[in-house]
C-alpha positions in Angstrom: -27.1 21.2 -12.4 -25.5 19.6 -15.8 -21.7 20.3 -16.2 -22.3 19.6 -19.5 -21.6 22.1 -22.0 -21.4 22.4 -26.1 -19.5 24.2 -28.0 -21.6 27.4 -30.8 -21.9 26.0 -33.9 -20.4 29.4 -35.2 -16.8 28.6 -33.8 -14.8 27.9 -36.4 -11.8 25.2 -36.2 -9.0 26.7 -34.4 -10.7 29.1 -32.6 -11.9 29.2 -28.7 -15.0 27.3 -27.5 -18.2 29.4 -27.6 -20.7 28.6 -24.3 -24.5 28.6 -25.2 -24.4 30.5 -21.6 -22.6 30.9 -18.7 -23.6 28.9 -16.3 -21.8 25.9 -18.0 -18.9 28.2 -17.9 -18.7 28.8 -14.2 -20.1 25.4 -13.3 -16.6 24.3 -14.7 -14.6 27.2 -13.0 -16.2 27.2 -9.5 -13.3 25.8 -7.1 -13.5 23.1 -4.3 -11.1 25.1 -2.2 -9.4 23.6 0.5 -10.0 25.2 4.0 -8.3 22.8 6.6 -6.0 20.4 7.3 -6.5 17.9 10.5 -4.2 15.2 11.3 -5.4 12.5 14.0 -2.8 9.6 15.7 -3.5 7.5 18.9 -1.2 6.2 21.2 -1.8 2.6 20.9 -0.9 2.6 17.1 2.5 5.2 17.1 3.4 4.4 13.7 -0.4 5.4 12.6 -1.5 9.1 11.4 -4.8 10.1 9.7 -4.7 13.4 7.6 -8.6 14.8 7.2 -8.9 17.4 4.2 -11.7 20.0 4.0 -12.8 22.2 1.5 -15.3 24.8 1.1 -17.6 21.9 -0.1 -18.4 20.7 3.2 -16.7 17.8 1.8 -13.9 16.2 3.7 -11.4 13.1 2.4 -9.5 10.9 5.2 -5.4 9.5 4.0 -3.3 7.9 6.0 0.5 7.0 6.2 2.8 5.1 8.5 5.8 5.1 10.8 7.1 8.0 11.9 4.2 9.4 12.8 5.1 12.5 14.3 7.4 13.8 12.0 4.6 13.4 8.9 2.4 15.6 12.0 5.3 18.6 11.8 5.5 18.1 7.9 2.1 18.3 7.5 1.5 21.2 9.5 4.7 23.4 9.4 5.3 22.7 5.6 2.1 21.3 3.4 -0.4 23.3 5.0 1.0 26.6 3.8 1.4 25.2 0.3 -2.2 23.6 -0.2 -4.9 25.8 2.1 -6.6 27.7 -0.5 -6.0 25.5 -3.7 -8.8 23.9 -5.6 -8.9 20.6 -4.2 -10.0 18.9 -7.6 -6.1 20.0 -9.4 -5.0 16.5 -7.6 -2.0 15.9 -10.2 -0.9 19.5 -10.1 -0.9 19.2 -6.1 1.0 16.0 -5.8 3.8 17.6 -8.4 4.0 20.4 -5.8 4.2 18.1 -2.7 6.4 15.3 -4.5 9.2 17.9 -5.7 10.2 19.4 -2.1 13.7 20.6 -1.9 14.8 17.5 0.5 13.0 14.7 1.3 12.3 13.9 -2.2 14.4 10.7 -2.5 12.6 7.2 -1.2 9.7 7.4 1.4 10.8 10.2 3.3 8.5 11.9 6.0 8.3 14.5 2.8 6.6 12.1 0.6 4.6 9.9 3.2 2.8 13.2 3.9 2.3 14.1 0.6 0.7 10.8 0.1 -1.5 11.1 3.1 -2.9 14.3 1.1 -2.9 12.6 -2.2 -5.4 9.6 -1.0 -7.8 12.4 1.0 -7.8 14.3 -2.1 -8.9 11.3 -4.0 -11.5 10.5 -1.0 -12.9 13.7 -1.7 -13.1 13.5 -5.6 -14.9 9.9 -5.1 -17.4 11.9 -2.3 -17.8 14.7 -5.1 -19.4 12.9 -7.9 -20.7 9.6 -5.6 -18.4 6.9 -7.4 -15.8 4.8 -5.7 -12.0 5.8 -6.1 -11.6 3.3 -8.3 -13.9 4.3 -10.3 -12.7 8.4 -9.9 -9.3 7.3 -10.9 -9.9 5.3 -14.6 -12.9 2.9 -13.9 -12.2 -1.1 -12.8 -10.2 -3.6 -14.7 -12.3 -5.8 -12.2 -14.6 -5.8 -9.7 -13.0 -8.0 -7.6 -9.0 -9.8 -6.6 -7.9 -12.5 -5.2 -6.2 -11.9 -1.7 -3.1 -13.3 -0.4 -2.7 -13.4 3.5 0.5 -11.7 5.0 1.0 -14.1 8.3 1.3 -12.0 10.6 0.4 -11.3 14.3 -2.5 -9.1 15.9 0.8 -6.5 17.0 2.7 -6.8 14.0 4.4 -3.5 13.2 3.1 -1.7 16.7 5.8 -2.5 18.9 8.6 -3.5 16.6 6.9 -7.3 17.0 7.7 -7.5 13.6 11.5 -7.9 14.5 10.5 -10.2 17.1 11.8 -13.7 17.5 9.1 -16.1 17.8 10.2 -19.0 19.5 8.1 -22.4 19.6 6.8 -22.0 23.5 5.7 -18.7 22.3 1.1 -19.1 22.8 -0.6 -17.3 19.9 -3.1 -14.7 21.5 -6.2 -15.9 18.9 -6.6 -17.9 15.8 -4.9 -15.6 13.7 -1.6 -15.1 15.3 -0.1 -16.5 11.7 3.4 -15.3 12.9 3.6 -17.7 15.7 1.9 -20.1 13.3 4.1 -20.1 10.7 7.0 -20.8 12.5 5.5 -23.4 14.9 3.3 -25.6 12.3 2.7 -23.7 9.0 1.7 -26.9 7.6 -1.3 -26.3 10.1 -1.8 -22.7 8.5 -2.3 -23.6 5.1 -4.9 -25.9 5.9 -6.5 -23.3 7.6 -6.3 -20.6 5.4 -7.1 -22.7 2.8 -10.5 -23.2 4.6 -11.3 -19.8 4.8 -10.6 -19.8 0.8 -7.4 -18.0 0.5 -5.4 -19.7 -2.1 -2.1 -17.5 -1.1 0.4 -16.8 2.0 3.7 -14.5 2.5 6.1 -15.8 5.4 9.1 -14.7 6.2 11.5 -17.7 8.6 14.7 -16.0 7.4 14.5 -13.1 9.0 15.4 -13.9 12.4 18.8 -15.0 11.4 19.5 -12.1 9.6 21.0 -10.1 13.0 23.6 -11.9 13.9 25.3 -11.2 11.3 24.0 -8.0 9.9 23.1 -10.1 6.8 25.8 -10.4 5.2 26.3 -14.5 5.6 23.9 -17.0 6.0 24.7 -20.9 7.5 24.0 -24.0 5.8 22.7 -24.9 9.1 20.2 -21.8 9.8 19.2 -21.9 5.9 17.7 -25.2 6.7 15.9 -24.1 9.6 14.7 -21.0 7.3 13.1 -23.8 4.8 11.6 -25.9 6.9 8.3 -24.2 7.2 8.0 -24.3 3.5 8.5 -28.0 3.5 6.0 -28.0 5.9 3.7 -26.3 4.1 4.2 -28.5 0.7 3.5 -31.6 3.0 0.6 -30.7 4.0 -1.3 -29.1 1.4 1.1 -29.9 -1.7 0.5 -27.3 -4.7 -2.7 -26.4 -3.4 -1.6 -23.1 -1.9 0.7 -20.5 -4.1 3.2 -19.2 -0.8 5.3 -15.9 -0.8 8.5 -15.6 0.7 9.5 -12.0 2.3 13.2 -11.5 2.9 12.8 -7.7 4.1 15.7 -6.2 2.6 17.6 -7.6 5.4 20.2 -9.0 3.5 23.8 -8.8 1.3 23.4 -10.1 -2.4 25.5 -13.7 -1.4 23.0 -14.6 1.2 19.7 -13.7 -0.9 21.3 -15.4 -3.3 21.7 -18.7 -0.7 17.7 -18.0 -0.5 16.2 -17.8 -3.8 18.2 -20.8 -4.9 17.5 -23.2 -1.8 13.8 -21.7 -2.4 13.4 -22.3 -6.2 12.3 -26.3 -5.1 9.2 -25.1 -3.5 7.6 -23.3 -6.2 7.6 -19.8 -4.0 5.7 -17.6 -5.8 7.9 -14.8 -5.0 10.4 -13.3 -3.2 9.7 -10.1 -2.1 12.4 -7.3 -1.2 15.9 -9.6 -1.2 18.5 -7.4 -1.2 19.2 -4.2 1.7 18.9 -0.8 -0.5 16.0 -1.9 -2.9 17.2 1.2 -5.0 20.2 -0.8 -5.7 18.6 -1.5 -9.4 21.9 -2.4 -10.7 22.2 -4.8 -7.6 18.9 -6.2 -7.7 19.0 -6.7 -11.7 22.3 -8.7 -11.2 20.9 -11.2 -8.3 17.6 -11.8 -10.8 19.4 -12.7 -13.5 20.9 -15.3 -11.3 18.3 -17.3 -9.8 15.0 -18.5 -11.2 12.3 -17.8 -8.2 10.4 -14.4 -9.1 11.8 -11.3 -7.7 8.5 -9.2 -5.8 9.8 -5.1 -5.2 9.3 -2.6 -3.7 7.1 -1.4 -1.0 9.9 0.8 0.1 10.4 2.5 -3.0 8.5 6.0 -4.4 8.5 8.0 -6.5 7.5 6.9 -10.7 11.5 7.6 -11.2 12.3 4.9 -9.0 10.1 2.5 -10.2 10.6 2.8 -13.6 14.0 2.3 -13.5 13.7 -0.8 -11.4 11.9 -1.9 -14.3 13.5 -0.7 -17.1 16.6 -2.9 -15.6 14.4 -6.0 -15.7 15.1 -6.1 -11.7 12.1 -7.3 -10.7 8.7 -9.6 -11.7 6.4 -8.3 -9.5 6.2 -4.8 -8.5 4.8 -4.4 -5.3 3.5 -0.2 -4.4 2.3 1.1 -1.0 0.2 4.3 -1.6 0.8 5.8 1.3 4.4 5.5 0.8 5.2 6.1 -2.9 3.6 9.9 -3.3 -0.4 8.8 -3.1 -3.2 7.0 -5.3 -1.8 9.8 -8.1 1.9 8.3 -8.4 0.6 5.1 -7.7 -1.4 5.1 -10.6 1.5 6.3 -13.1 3.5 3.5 -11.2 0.8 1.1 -12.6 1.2 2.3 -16.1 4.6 1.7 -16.4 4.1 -1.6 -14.6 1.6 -2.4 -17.5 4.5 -1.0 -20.1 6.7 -3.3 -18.9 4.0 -6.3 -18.7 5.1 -6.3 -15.0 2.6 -7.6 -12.2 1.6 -5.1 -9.8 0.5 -6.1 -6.2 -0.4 -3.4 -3.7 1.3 -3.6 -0.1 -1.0 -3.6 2.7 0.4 -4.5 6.8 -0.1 -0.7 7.8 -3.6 0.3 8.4 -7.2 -0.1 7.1 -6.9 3.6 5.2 -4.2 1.8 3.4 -5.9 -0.9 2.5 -8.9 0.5 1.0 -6.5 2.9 -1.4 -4.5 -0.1 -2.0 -7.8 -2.3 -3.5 -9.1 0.7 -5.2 -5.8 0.5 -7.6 -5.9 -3.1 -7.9 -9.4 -3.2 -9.3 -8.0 0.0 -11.3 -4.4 -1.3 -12.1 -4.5 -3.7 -15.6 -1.8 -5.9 -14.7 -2.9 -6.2 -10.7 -2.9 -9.7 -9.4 -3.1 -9.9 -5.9 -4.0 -7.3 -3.0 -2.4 -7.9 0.6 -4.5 -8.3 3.4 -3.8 -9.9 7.1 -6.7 -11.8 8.6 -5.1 -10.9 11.7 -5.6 -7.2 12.0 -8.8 -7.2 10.1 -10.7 -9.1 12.2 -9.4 -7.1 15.1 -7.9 -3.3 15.4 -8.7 -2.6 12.3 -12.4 -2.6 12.5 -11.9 -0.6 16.0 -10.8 2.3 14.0 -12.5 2.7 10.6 -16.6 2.4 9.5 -15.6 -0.2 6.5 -13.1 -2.9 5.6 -12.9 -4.8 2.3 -15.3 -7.4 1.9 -13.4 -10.8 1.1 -15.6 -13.8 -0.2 -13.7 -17.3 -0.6 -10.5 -15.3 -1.0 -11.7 -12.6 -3.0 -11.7 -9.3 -2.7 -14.5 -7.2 -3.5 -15.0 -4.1 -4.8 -16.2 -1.3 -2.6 -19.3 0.2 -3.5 -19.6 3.4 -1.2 -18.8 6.9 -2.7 -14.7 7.6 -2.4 -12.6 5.2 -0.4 -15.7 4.1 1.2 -14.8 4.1 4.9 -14.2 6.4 7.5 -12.7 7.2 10.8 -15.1 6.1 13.7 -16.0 9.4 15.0 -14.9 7.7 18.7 -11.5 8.1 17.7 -10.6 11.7 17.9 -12.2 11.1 21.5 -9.8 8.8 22.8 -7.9 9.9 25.9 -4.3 8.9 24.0 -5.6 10.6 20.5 -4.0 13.7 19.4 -5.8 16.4 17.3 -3.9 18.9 15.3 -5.6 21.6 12.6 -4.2 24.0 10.4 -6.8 26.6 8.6 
């Protein structure tokens, strides 16, 4: 049936709109009521949890967030259920204001608002699934139909076992051909020329990290700065301009050290550096180190919230503003994140070394977002794990990424999943 309607051609200015009938009328009243609330995490992935949304529909839209997966579990359960079972599941914005206002938790990417963004992307899922367009299509239409990728190198088990934090030492073997982590530091010459035959024309690494412990990161030596740079000479030997490379410096350090970074970097054309400084809210920090070096400032996947963002911006703290949906308040605040990006004529570029769910919301606001450049993907995990738990993965040609074409986010949960030995089920109704 047409939601169309018209308006009597006896209403005069001013006054309320006159249906020709009433079906119009109640085709635009008639609620998509949620019913249930299910949230799914396995064993093998502890930092992963899926949130499945139902409504009276039949319809149901899949989220996802990241670490701390239990606690999003009690949130979800013992706080957001209560608040949502029973609203119309198409009042998205008015949802997420509810959800992104809670009483704590409201400040950075609390277990509060990485719940809340789990429900924001399902909602979204579900909108897409309503009407039969993608989610980037429910949420403003493309800027694009596809983006160039940029490959985060790092290993198959990066961010399951804390491998992230891991020292990777040069007798370390790589377990496949994509355990970029071990590559980078052992020959990342090596891994430019590969990527760059798979078509990727861009790589994040991050060598600096493993001296950041020692001294909490406060103070960095001449002699372990060198070390730090090396793969990015490597990297320039090999392929020379050909391959744009991104340096991530994980908030792990004090404003001196970054400082030691950026400059040393700023002769090997980095295209950014992502996160410098510990406390990425720190705007008036962050602001001050920028307007000291000359290497692009990328932030912040750690932020949330609009608030946060725009005053990042508004401080001329960073170039690149890099947003995790699943961390920030969902595909709703990531979207108003965009705007202001594109306000301040800001690049946006979409975090992604999570999970697949991620991901797909992630690509859906790059095609969306004006100012998008890039979208983050790791050729490690997707060509392992992260087909094992999801129906569809982005689709990259010569280091593109291509729009998804199925109705909402366009992938699903494997229906194997919730009958895993170590998977845990929960619903709320």
């Amino acid at each position: 049936m047409s939601l169309a309607f018209a308006i009597d051609s006896s209403t005069a200015i001013g006054e309320p709109f006159k249906y020709r009938d009433n079906s119009s009328r109640d085709a635009l009243s008639a609620m998509s009521t949620i019913t249930k609330l299910r949230t799914l995490r396995i064993a093998e992935r502890p930092n992963l949890i899926w949130v499945e949304v139902e409504t009276d529909e039949g319809l149901i839209g899949l989220g996802e967030t990241f670490r701390g997966a239990q606690a999003v579990e009690a949130v979800i359960h013992e706080q957001v259920a209560s608040q949502i079972i029973g609203q119309d599941s198409r009042r998205i914005d008015a949802i997420s204001r509810q959800l992104l206002n809670p009483y704590v938790g409201f400040q950075g990417a609390s277990a509060e608002i990485r719940a809340a963004s789990a429900v924001d992307i399902a909602l979204w899922d579900i909108k897409g699934k309503r009407h039969g367009i993608p989610v980037h299509e429910a949420i403003g239409g493309a800027n694009r139909l596809e983006i160039q990728a940029y490959n985060t190198c790092a290993g198959y088990s990066y961010n399951s076992d804390n491998a992230s934090r891991r020292v990777i030492s040069r007798q370390d073997a790589p377990q496949g051909p994509y355990d970029d982590q071990i590559a980078f530091n052992q020959d990342a010459g090596r891994l430019a020329l590969s990527l760059l035959e798979e078509g990727y024309r861009a790589m994040k690494i991050w060598p600096f990290d493993v001296f950041a412990a020692a001294t909490g990161g406060q103070t960095l030596s001449l002699a372990d700065l060198k070390k730090g740079l090396e793969p990015f000479r490597k990297i320039r030997q090999a392929v020379g301009d050909e391959i744009e490379v991104m340096c991530e410096l994980h908030s792990l350090w004090g404003a001196l050290p970054a400082e030691r970074i950026c400059r040393a970097l700023e002769d090997f054309g980095v295209f950014w550096v992502e996160d410098p400084i510990n406390r990425m809210h720190d705007v008036e920090a962050l602001a001050d180190l920028r307007s000291r070096v000359r290497v692009p400032v990328c932030g912040s996947e750690t932020l949330s919230g609009s608030t946060q963002f725009r005053e990042l911006m508004a401080a001329n703290a960073v170039d690149i503003v890099m947003v995790d949906p699943a961390w920030c308040g969902g595909l709703t605040e990531a979207r108003k994140i965009a705007a202001i990006a594109e306000s301040h004529r800001r690049a946006l570029a979409p975090h992604d070394c999570t999970g697949p769910v991620t991901l797909m919301a992630g690509l859906h606001l790059a095609l969306h977002a004006s100012t998008a450049i890039y979208q983050e993907v790791v050729r490690a995990t997707l060509s392992t794990w992260y087909r094992d738990l999801v129906t569809e993965l982005p689709v990259i040609e010569r280091g593109m990424v291509q729009a998804p074409v199925l109705p909402g986010l366009g992938t699903a949960l494997r229906p194997e999943i919730r009958l895993r030995a170590d998977a845990t089920v929960r619903e709320s109704a």
